[in-house]
N, C-alpha and C positions, 0 to 999 in steps of 0.2 A: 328061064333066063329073061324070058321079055318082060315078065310081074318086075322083075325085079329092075327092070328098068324103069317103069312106071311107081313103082312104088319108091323108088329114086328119085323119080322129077316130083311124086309127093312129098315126098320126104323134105326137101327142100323147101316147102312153104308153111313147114310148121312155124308157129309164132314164134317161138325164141330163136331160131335161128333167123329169121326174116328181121327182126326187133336188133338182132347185134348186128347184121350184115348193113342194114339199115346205118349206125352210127359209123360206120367207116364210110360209107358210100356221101353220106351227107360233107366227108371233108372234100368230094370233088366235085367239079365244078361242069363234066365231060361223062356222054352215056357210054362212052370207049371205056373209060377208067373204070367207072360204075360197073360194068358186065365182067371187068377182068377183075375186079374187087369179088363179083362172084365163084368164076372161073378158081382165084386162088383159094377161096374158101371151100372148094370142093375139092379142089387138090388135097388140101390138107385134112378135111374130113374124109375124103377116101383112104389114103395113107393110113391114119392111124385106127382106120377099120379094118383095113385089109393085115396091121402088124397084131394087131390084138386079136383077129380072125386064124391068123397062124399058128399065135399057141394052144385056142380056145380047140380050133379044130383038129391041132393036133394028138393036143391030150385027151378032150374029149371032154372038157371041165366048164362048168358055166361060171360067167363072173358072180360072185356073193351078192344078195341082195344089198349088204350096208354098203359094201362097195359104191356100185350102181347108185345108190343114195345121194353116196357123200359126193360122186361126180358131176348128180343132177345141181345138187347145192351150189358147188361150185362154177357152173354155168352161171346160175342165178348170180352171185358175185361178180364174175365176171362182165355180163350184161350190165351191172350196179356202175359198175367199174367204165364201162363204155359210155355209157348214159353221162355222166358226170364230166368226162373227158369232153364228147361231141358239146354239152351244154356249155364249158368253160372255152372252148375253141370259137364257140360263137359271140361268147362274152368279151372276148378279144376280139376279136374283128372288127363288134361291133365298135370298141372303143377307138378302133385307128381313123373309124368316118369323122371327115371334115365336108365342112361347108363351102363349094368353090362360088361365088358370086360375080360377074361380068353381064357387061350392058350390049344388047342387042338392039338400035334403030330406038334407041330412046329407054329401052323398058327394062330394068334390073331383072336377071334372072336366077337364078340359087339350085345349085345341085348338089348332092349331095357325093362322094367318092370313097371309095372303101382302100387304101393303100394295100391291105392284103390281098382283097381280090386282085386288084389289077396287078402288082406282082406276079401272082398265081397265075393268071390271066396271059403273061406276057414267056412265064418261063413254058407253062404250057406248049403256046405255038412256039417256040423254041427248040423242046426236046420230043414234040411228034409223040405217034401213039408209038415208035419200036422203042420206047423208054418209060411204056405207062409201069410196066412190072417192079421197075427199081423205084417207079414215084413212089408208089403204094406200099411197100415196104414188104414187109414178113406178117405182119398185124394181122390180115383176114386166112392168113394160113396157119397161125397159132388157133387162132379165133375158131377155123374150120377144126385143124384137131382137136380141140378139148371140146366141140358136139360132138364129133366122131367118139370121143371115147368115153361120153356119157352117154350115147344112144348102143353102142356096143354092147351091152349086154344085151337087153332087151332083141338086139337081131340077130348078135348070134347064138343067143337062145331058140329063136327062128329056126336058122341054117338047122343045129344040132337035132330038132328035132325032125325035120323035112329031109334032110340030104346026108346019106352017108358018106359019100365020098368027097375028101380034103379038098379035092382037085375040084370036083363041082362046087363043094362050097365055095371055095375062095375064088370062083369064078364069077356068082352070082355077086357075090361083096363086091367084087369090081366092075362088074354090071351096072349093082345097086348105085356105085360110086361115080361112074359117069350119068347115069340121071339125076344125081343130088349134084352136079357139074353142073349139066344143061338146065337144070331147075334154076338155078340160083343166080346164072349166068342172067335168064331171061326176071327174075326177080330182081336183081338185083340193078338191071336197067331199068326196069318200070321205076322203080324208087328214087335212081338217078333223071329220068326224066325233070321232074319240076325245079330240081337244083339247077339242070343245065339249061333249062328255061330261065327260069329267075333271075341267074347269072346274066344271061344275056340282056334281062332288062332293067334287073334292076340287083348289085349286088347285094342287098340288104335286105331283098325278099330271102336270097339263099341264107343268110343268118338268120333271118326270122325260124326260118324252115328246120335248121338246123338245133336250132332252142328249143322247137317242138318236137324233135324227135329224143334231142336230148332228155328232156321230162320226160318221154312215153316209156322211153327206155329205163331210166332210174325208175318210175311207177313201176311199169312189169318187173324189173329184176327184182323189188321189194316183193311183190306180191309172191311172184315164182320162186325165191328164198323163204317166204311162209310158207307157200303150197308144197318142198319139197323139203323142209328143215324142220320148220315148228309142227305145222298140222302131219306129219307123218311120224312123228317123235324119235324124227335124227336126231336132234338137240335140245 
């Protein structure tokens, strides 16, 4: 049971999961929000390991490999999907900056103001971290199930062959599932990090920042929709 917590908090720094937690996390501005952006994505990737762990280990039946396939494909869309959202959110932001200009002791000076940030900015210290979970929505807890139930076969093909008993299995999946929690918890802050820097000095580095993960993200989804669609000959 301890591998399997460890192999949990790896679990969590695979790239495609790190590369979508990544675009939701770039929409805030706070390493609060950012870790529970993780937190829900582990929720939700635990869940739907532990419901698909139920019947696998009940019956005793492994998921199909086309199955498994068409899941991993579907990530990759997904990711596509994210990438394109986070890139257009930044595209917008950037367009609400205006130019503020006022004179200090003689000398013009010109700054620049993002109305979204500072919005975001103000309802933030508003509504405190006991209301980061309703900011954030449902998004990284969909986002976490459908990893969870493209990586499911592949573990509880694992469980199946290592653990006879239902009860140990589905002990270890919940094991596995608070380490893919604390994984992504602490991932998911490092990544928030330079947003909530940026933010604070400059809101238009956080949209710069977010433009680039926007592309990394549409690049990989493309790529990980070849590597698990075309070059495996799902499609």
């Amino acid at each position: 049971l301890g591998l399997g917590l460890v192999f949990g908090l790896k679990h969590a720094t695979e790239v495609d999961h790190v590369v979508a937690v990544s675009t939701i996390v770039s929409e805030h501005r706070n390493l609060w929000r950012a870790a529970v952006v993780g937190g829900l994505w582990g929720a939700g990737h635990t869940a739907s390991l532990v419901v698909v762990g139920i019947f696998v280990l009940t019956l005793r039946v492994a998921i199909p490999e086309t199955v498994a396939g068409w899941l991993e494909f579907a990530v990759a869309l997904m990711i596509i999907a994210l990438g394109v959202n986070a890139f257009a959110r930044a595209l917008r932001g950037r367009a609400n900056a205006h130019v503020h200009r006022h004179e200090h002791d003689g000398v013009e000076h010109a700054h620049v103001h993002f109305h979204e940030h500072e919005a975001a900015h103000e309802a933030a210290k508003a509504t405190g971290h006991t209301h980061a979970v309703t900011r954030i929505g449902l998004k990284p807890v969909l986002v976490g199930a459908m990893h969870g139930l493209a990586g499911s076969a592949a573990l509880t093909l694992l469980v199946l062959a290592q653990i006879d008993s239902v009860v140990l299995g589905l002990l270890y999946l919940g094991v596995f599932g608070v380490g893919s929690i604390i994984g992504m918890m602490l991932m998911s802050g490092l990544v928030g990090l330079p947003f909530a820097l940026g933010a604070r000095r400059a809101g238009g580095l956080s949209y710069g920042l977010q433009l680039i993960v926007g592309a990394l993200s549409i690049a990989f989804g493309l790529w990980y929709a070849y590597s698990t669609g075309i070059a495996n000959g799902l499609i």
